[in-house]
N, C-alpha and C positions, 0 to 999 in steps of 0.2 A: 447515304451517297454524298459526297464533298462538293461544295458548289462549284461555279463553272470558273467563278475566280480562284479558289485552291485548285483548281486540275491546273489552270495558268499557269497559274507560279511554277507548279513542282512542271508542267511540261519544258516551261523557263529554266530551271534547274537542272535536268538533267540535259538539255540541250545545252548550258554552257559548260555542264561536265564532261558529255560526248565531247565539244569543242578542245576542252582541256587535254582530254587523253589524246585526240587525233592530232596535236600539237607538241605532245610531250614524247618525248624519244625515251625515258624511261618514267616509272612507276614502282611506286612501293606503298603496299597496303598492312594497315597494322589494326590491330587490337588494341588500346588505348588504357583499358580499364587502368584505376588502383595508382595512377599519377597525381601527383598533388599540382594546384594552380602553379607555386612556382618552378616544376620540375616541367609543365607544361610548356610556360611562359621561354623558358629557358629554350626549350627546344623549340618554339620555333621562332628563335630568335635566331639565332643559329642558323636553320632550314632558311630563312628569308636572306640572311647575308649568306648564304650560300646560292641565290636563285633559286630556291625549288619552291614551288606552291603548296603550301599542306591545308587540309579541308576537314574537319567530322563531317562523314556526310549519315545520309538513311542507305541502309543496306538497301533498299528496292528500289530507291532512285540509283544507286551507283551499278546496280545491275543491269538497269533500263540503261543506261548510259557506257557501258561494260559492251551490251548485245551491240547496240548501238554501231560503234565502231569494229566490230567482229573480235573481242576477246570474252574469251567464256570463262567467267572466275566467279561462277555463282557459288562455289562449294566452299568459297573463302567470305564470302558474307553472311556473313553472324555474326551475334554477341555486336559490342561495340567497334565500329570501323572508322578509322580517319584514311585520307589517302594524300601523298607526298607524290609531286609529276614535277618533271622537268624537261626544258623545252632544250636545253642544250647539253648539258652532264649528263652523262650514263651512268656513273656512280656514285655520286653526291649521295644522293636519299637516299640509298641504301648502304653507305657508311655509315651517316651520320645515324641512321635511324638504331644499323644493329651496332653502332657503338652505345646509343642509349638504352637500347633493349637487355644486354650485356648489362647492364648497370640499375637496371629496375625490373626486376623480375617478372612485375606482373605486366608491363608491358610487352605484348609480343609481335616481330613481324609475322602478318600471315603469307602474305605473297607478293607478285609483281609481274610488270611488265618490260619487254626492253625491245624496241621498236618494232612493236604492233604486236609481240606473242608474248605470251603469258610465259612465266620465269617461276621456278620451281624457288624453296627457300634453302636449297644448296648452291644453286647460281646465286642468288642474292646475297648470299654468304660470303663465296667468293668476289666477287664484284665489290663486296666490302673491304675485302682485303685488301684490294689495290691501291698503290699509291695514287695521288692526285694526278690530274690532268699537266700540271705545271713540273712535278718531279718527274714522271715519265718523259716529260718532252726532254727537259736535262739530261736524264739515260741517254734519249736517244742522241741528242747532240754531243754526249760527250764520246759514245762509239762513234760517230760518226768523225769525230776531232781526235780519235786516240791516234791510226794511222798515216793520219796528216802530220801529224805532232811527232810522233816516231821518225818519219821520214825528217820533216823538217830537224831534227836531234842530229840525225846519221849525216847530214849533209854539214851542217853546222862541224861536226867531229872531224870532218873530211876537210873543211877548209882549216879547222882548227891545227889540222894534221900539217897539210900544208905549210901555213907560217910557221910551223915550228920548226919545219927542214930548214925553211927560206930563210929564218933568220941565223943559223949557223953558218950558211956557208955566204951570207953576205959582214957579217962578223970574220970570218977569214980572206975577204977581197978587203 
């Protein structure tokens, strides 16, 4: 039986993990193995300038911490688990992750979250593909500038029209 200071901590722990997920708007849980320190170091270097929090946690603490906040992802903990949350991107950590999963074999994403429900690893998939939060906003502001711009063109053509008449027949007075 573990004494009353290890029950502490790990109750400490899973309760600033619970606190992590019930703040983070998405999540992405991975399988870690067969990475070397500096392919580690690299990633979450990366994870950190991008905002996301990444953790190796124990599979029974992050389960405790899983119920906790009402997401049921016990059949995704085993073997070795880290876990990437994020308090404001919804697709940061699962780009970056399945771009480095992609690239290291025995790394693998197992699963995720995306604000408060559990996410399959075809939605994370997805969600990977997407462009950044900054290229999309561009998309939309340029649909948004195409028909203003068009317009602004046609009116411009129209006055353009204009002085071309006006200056001929002031050319002939």
């Amino acid at each position: 039986m573990p004494s009353e200071k290890v029950l502490e901590q790990k109750k400490q722990v899973v309760a600033g993990l619970a606190d992590t997920l019930k703040n983070a708007v998405a999540g992405v849980i991975v399988d870690y193995k067969g990475i070397t320190v500096a392919d580690d170091t690299a990633l979450r270097k990366e994870l950190r300038e991008a905002g996301i929090q990444y953790a190796v946690v124990k599979n029974r603490l992050l389960g405790l911490a899983t119920k906790e906040v009402g997401l049921d992802m016990d059949e995704f903990l085993n073997g070795t688990t880290a876990i990437a949350t994020s308090a404001e991107d919804h697709v940061a950590a699962a780009r970056i992750l399945c771009k480095f999963a992609d690239a290291h074999k025995t790394f693998a994403v197992k699963s995720g979250f995306l604000d408060g429900k559990v996410i399959d690893l075809d939605t994370i998939q997805s969600l990977a593909k997407l462009p950044s939060r900054e290229i999309l906003l561009a998309t939309v502001c340029n649909a948004f500038n195409a028909p203003i711009a068009s317009f602004a063109r046609a009116i411009q053509a129209i006055v353009d029209k204009q002085n071309e008449g006006a200056a001929p027949a002031e050319a002939e007075a």
